[in-house]
N, C-alpha and C positions, 0 to 999 in steps of 0.2 A: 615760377616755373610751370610751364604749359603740362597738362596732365596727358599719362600714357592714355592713347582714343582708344574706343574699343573696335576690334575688329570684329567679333563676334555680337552680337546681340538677340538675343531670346524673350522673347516677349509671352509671360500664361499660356505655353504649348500645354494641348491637350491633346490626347491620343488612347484609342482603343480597337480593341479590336473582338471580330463578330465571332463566337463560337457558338455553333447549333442557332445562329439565329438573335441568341443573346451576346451583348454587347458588355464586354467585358475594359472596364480602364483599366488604361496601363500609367499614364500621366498623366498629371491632375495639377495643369496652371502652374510650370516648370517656368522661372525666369530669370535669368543671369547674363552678365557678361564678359566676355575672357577680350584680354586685353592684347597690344600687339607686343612680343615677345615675352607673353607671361604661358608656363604652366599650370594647369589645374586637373586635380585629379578629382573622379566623382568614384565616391562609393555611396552600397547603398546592400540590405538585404538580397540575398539571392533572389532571381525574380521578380525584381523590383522594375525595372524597365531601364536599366541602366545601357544595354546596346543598344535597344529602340531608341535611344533619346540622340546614340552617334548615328544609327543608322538614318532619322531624319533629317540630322544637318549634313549627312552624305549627300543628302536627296534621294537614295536607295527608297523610300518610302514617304510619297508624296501625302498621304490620306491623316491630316490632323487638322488642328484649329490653333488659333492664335498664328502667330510671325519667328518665321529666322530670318537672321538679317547680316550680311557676313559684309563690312567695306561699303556699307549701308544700300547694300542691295540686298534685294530679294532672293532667296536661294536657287531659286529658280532659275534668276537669271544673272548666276555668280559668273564669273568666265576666270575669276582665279583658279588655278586646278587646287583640289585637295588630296593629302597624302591618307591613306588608310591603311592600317598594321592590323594587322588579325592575332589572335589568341595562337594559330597553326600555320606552320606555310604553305604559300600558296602556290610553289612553285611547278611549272612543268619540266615532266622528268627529261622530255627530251632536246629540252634548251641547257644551253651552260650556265653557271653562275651569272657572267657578264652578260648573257641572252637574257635571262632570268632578270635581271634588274632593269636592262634596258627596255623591258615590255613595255611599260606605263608609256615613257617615252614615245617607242615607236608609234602606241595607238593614240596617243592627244600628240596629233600635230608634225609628228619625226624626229629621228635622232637630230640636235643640233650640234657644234662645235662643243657648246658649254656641256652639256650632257657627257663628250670622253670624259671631261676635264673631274668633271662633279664628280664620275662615277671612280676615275680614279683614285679619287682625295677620298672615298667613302671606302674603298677595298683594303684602303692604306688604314685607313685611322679604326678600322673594323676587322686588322689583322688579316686580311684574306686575299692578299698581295699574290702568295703563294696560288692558291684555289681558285683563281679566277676564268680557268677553262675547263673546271672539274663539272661533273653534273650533279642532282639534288644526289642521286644513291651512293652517291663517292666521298657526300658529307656529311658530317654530325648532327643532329637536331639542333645543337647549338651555333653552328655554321648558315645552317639555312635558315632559322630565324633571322640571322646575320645577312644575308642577302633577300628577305622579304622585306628588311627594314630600310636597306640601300634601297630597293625596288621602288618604293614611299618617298625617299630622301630626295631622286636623283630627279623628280617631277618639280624640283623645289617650290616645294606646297606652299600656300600661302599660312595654311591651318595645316596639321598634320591631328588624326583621329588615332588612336592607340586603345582598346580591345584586348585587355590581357596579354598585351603583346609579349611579357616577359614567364608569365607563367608555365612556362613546357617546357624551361631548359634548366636545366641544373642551377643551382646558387651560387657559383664561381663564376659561370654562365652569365648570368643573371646580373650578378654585380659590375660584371665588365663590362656586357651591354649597356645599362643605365649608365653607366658612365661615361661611355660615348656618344652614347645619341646624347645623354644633358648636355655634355660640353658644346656639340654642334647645333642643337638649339640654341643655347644661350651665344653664342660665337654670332649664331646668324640670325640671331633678333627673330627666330621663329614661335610662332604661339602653338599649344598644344593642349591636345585633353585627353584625360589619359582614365580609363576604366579601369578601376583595378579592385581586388578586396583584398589586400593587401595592404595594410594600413601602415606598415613601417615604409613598404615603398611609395603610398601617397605622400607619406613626408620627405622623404627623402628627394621625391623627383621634385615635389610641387612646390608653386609659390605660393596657391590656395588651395584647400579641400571642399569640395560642397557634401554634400550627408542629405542621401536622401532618404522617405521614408519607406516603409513597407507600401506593397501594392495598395491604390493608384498612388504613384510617389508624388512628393512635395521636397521641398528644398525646406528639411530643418535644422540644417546650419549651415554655414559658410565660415573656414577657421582659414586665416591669414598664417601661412609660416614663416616665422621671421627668426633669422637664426644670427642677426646683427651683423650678416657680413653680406656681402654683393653675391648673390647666388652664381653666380659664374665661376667664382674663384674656391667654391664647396660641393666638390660632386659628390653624388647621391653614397658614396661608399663612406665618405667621410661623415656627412651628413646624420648617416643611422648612428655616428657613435659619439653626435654632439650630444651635449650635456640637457639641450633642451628639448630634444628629441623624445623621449619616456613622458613627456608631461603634453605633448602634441597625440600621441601614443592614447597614454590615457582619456583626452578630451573626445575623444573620435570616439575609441571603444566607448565610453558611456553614453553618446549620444547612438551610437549603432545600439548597443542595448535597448535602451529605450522606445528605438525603431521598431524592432524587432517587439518588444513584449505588447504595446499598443496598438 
Protein backbone atom coordinates (compact mmCIF):
# COMPACT_ATOMS: atom_id res chain seq x y z
CA UNK A 1 0.00 0.00 0.00
CA UNK A 2 1.49 3.27 -1.39
CA UNK A 3 2.19 5.70 1.74
CA UNK A 4 0.15 8.88 2.70
CA UNK A 5 2.92 11.92 0.81
CA UNK A 6 3.48 14.55 2.63
CA UNK A 7 2.05 17.83 1.90
CA UNK A 8 3.84 19.81 4.31
CA UNK A 9 7.51 19.40 4.78
CA UNK A 10 9.91 21.30 7.16
CA UNK A 11 13.26 21.11 6.98
CA UNK A 12 15.98 22.63 10.64
CA UNK A 13 13.85 26.07 10.40
CA UNK A 14 15.49 28.44 12.45
CA UNK A 15 14.35 31.86 13.40
CA UNK A 16 15.07 34.75 15.59
CA UNK A 17 14.52 37.77 16.26
CA UNK A 18 16.53 41.29 16.90
CA UNK A 19 15.81 43.05 20.22
CA UNK A 20 17.90 46.18 21.13
CA UNK A 21 20.32 44.91 18.62
CA UNK A 22 20.57 41.48 20.34
CA UNK A 23 19.39 38.55 18.65
CA UNK A 24 17.24 36.51 20.36
CA UNK A 25 16.13 32.60 19.04
CA UNK A 26 12.98 31.66 18.75
CA UNK A 27 13.50 28.19 16.77
CA UNK A 28 16.26 26.09 16.81
CA UNK A 29 16.21 23.39 13.77
CA UNK A 30 12.31 22.68 13.83
CA UNK A 31 11.63 19.56 11.27
CA UNK A 32 8.56 17.56 10.50
CA UNK A 33 6.09 16.62 8.28
CA UNK A 34 2.12 16.73 8.18
CA UNK A 35 0.74 14.43 5.87
CA UNK A 36 -2.23 14.84 3.30
CA UNK A 37 -5.43 14.61 5.37
CA UNK A 38 -3.64 14.20 8.74
CA UNK A 39 -4.15 16.53 11.81
CA UNK A 40 -1.46 17.51 14.03
CA UNK A 41 -1.52 19.57 17.05
CA UNK A 42 1.79 21.37 18.31
CA UNK A 43 2.11 22.41 21.79
CA UNK A 44 4.83 23.77 23.54
CA UNK A 45 5.71 26.17 26.93
CA UNK A 46 4.12 29.65 26.67
CA UNK A 47 6.45 31.55 24.63
CA UNK A 48 8.07 29.01 22.96
CA UNK A 49 7.57 30.11 19.45
CA UNK A 50 4.74 28.10 18.65
CA UNK A 51 2.76 31.07 16.34
CA UNK A 52 5.93 32.01 14.94
CA UNK A 53 6.41 28.63 13.52
CA UNK A 54 2.44 29.05 11.84
CA UNK A 55 3.02 32.41 11.13
CA UNK A 56 6.18 31.20 8.81
CA UNK A 57 4.45 28.52 6.93
CA UNK A 58 1.68 31.50 6.33
CA UNK A 59 4.63 33.16 4.72
CA UNK A 60 3.34 36.16 7.13
CA UNK A 61 7.22 36.23 7.93
CA UNK A 62 9.61 35.54 5.50
CA UNK A 63 13.12 36.11 7.63
CA UNK A 64 14.50 32.41 8.77
CA UNK A 65 16.88 29.64 7.64
CA UNK A 66 16.44 26.30 6.57
CA UNK A 67 13.20 25.31 4.03
CA UNK A 68 9.26 25.06 4.03
CA UNK A 69 8.16 23.08 1.60
CA UNK A 70 4.21 22.65 0.95
CA UNK A 71 3.37 20.03 -2.45
CA UNK A 72 7.04 20.14 -2.81
CA UNK A 73 7.20 23.73 -3.43
CA UNK A 74 8.87 26.38 -1.97
CA UNK A 75 6.64 28.60 0.22
CA UNK A 76 7.30 31.18 -1.61
CA UNK A 77 6.10 30.17 -4.46
CA UNK A 78 2.92 27.99 -3.04
CA UNK A 79 -0.15 29.14 -5.16
CA UNK A 80 -2.32 26.59 -3.00
CA UNK A 81 -4.34 29.23 -0.98
CA UNK A 82 -3.94 28.54 3.00
CA UNK A 83 -6.70 28.80 5.47
CA UNK A 84 -5.80 30.72 8.84
CA UNK A 85 -8.03 30.78 12.12
CA UNK A 86 -6.88 33.09 14.67
CA UNK A 87 -7.32 32.67 18.57
CA UNK A 88 -10.17 36.08 18.18
CA UNK A 89 -12.34 37.03 15.36
CA UNK A 90 -11.47 38.77 12.85
CA UNK A 91 -14.48 39.89 11.46
CA UNK A 92 -15.59 43.32 10.17
CA UNK A 93 -18.38 44.80 11.93
CA UNK A 94 -19.90 46.33 8.94
CA UNK A 95 -20.10 43.18 6.73
CA UNK A 96 -22.74 40.42 7.45
CA UNK A 97 -22.00 36.92 8.47
CA UNK A 98 -22.24 35.76 4.65
CA UNK A 99 -20.02 39.09 3.68
CA UNK A 100 -17.77 38.13 6.47
CA UNK A 101 -16.86 34.63 5.26
CA UNK A 102 -16.95 35.47 1.74
CA UNK A 103 -13.81 37.99 2.18
CA UNK A 104 -11.04 35.56 1.61
CA UNK A 105 -12.84 34.67 -1.49
CA UNK A 106 -13.52 37.90 -2.93
CA UNK A 107 -9.84 39.02 -2.30
CA UNK A 108 -7.82 35.53 -3.85
CA UNK A 109 -9.29 35.49 -7.17
CA UNK A 110 -13.57 36.20 -6.65
CA UNK A 111 -16.49 34.82 -5.62
CA UNK A 112 -17.03 31.55 -7.81
CA UNK A 113 -20.08 29.30 -8.20
CA UNK A 114 -18.33 26.59 -5.74
CA UNK A 115 -17.83 29.20 -3.07
CA UNK A 116 -22.34 29.83 -2.70
CA UNK A 117 -22.35 26.32 -2.63
CA UNK A 118 -19.28 25.59 0.12
CA UNK A 119 -20.45 28.51 2.12
CA UNK A 120 -23.74 27.17 2.38
CA UNK A 121 -22.84 23.63 3.41
CA UNK A 122 -20.55 25.38 6.18
CA UNK A 123 -23.59 27.77 7.64
CA UNK A 124 -25.51 24.48 7.58
CA UNK A 125 -23.30 22.14 9.25
CA UNK A 126 -22.03 25.16 11.77
CA UNK A 127 -25.67 25.88 12.69
CA UNK A 128 -25.91 29.29 11.45
CA UNK A 129 -28.49 28.82 8.80
CA UNK A 130 -30.68 31.14 10.79
CA UNK A 131 -27.68 34.19 11.21
CA UNK A 132 -26.50 34.34 7.90
CA UNK A 133 -27.56 38.17 7.43
CA UNK A 134 -26.87 39.12 10.85
CA UNK A 135 -23.80 41.24 11.52
CA UNK A 136 -20.62 40.46 14.13
CA UNK A 137 -22.59 42.71 17.24
CA UNK A 138 -25.94 40.71 16.65
CA UNK A 139 -23.67 37.60 17.46
CA UNK A 140 -22.28 35.51 20.31
CA UNK A 141 -18.54 35.16 20.65
CA UNK A 142 -19.26 31.70 19.97
CA UNK A 143 -21.15 32.44 16.62
CA UNK A 144 -18.51 34.53 15.27
CA UNK A 145 -15.70 32.18 15.92
CA UNK A 146 -18.18 30.14 13.86
CA UNK A 147 -18.03 32.33 10.75
CA UNK A 148 -14.06 33.31 11.15
CA UNK A 149 -13.79 29.44 10.72
CA UNK A 150 -16.24 29.34 7.63
CA UNK A 151 -14.24 32.46 6.60
CA UNK A 152 -10.88 29.69 6.49
CA UNK A 153 -13.12 26.77 5.18
CA UNK A 154 -14.76 28.35 2.26
CA UNK A 155 -10.99 29.27 0.40
CA UNK A 156 -10.74 25.40 0.55
CA UNK A 157 -7.27 25.60 1.78
CA UNK A 158 -5.16 23.18 0.73
CA UNK A 159 -3.33 23.26 4.61
CA UNK A 160 -5.63 24.98 7.06
CA UNK A 161 -3.26 26.87 10.21
CA UNK A 162 -5.46 26.88 13.54
CA UNK A 163 -3.93 29.42 16.41
CA UNK A 164 -6.04 28.71 19.51
CA UNK A 165 -8.78 28.86 17.31
CA UNK A 166 -11.06 27.35 20.12
CA UNK A 167 -9.89 29.06 23.20
CA UNK A 168 -12.42 32.26 23.59
CA UNK A 169 -15.68 30.39 23.44
CA UNK A 170 -17.22 28.56 26.08
CA UNK A 171 -16.90 24.60 26.53
CA UNK A 172 -20.21 23.59 25.00
CA UNK A 173 -18.84 26.01 22.49
CA UNK A 174 -15.91 24.57 22.17
CA UNK A 175 -16.98 20.94 21.85
CA UNK A 176 -19.49 21.63 19.07
CA UNK A 177 -17.04 23.37 17.08
CA UNK A 178 -14.28 20.72 17.17
CA UNK A 179 -16.58 18.61 16.06
CA UNK A 180 -17.41 20.09 12.99
CA UNK A 181 -14.69 21.37 11.76
CA UNK A 182 -13.07 17.48 12.57
CA UNK A 183 -15.75 16.03 10.77
CA UNK A 184 -15.25 18.36 7.60
CA UNK A 185 -11.54 17.86 7.59
CA UNK A 186 -11.65 14.41 7.88
CA UNK A 187 -14.90 14.29 5.15
CA UNK A 188 -12.56 16.29 2.81
CA UNK A 189 -9.20 14.76 3.23
CA UNK A 190 -7.98 18.22 4.54
CA UNK A 191 -4.51 18.54 6.56
CA UNK A 192 -4.23 20.80 9.52
CA UNK A 193 -2.05 22.15 12.32
CA UNK A 194 -3.43 23.12 14.98
CA UNK A 195 -1.68 25.42 18.09
CA UNK A 196 -3.17 24.81 21.10
CA UNK A 197 -2.18 24.20 25.09
CA UNK A 198 -4.77 22.45 25.50
CA UNK A 199 -3.67 18.97 25.80
CA UNK A 200 -7.05 17.01 26.08
CA UNK A 201 -7.95 18.99 22.94
CA UNK A 202 -4.45 18.14 21.05
CA UNK A 203 -5.80 14.63 21.55
CA UNK A 204 -8.88 14.76 20.79
CA UNK A 205 -8.58 16.77 17.38
CA UNK A 206 -5.08 15.21 16.41
CA UNK A 207 -3.70 12.25 14.71
CA UNK A 208 -0.11 13.41 16.06
CA UNK A 209 1.12 15.74 18.80
CA UNK A 210 4.62 17.21 18.40
CA UNK A 211 6.09 18.92 22.06
CA UNK A 212 8.01 21.30 21.84
CA UNK A 213 10.76 22.63 23.98
CA UNK A 214 11.08 25.73 25.96
CA UNK A 215 12.73 28.85 24.11
CA UNK A 216 14.75 28.39 21.39
CA UNK A 217 12.21 25.40 20.76
CA UNK A 218 13.24 21.89 19.35
CA UNK A 219 10.80 19.08 18.71
CA UNK A 220 11.12 16.69 21.75
CA UNK A 221 8.57 14.46 21.03
CA UNK A 222 6.34 13.48 18.31
CA UNK A 223 3.33 10.98 20.01
CA UNK A 224 0.99 9.25 17.31
CA UNK A 225 -2.79 9.01 18.62
CA UNK A 226 -4.26 6.00 17.89
CA UNK A 227 -7.31 5.25 19.30
CA UNK A 228 -7.94 1.74 16.99
CA UNK A 229 -10.65 3.23 15.18
CA UNK A 230 -10.59 5.33 11.78
CA UNK A 231 -10.53 8.93 13.16
CA UNK A 232 -13.44 10.02 11.13
CA UNK A 233 -15.99 7.92 12.65
CA UNK A 234 -14.49 9.41 16.56
CA UNK A 235 -15.15 13.11 16.84
CA UNK A 236 -12.99 14.93 19.13
CA UNK A 237 -16.13 14.90 21.98
CA UNK A 238 -16.13 11.34 22.07
CA UNK A 239 -12.58 10.94 21.71
CA UNK A 240 -11.92 12.93 25.26
CA UNK A 241 -13.87 10.15 27.00
CA UNK A 242 -11.93 7.04 25.25
CA UNK A 243 -10.38 4.93 27.60
CA UNK A 244 -7.11 5.64 25.96
CA UNK A 245 -7.20 9.11 26.26
CA UNK A 246 -5.77 9.90 30.18
CA UNK A 247 -2.71 7.83 29.18
CA UNK A 248 -2.01 10.18 25.79
CA UNK A 249 -2.97 12.92 28.53
CA UNK A 250 -0.35 11.82 30.81
CA UNK A 251 2.47 11.23 28.19
CA UNK A 252 2.25 15.00 26.91
CA UNK A 253 1.92 16.38 30.43
CA UNK A 254 5.24 14.76 31.45
CA UNK A 255 7.15 15.49 28.55
CA UNK A 256 5.74 19.36 28.77
CA UNK A 257 7.07 19.09 32.42
CA UNK A 258 10.17 18.32 31.50
CA UNK A 259 10.23 21.19 28.94
CA UNK A 260 9.39 23.46 31.08
CA UNK A 261 11.93 22.66 34.20
CA UNK A 262 15.07 22.16 31.67
Amino acid sequence: MAQNPPLLKIENLVKSFSDNSVEVPVLDGISFELKIGEIVAILGPSGCGKTTLLNLIAGLDKDYQGSIHINKKNISSFGERLGYIFQDDTLLPWRSALKNAMLGAEINGGIKDFHHELVADLFRRFGLEEFIDHYPAQLSGGMRQRVSIIQALVLDPGLLLMDEPFSAVDYYNKLTIEDTLHSFLKEKNKSALLVTHDIEEAVAMSDRVLILSSRPATIIEEITVDFGIDRALLPPSKARGHKLSSSYYQSIWENLKESVIS
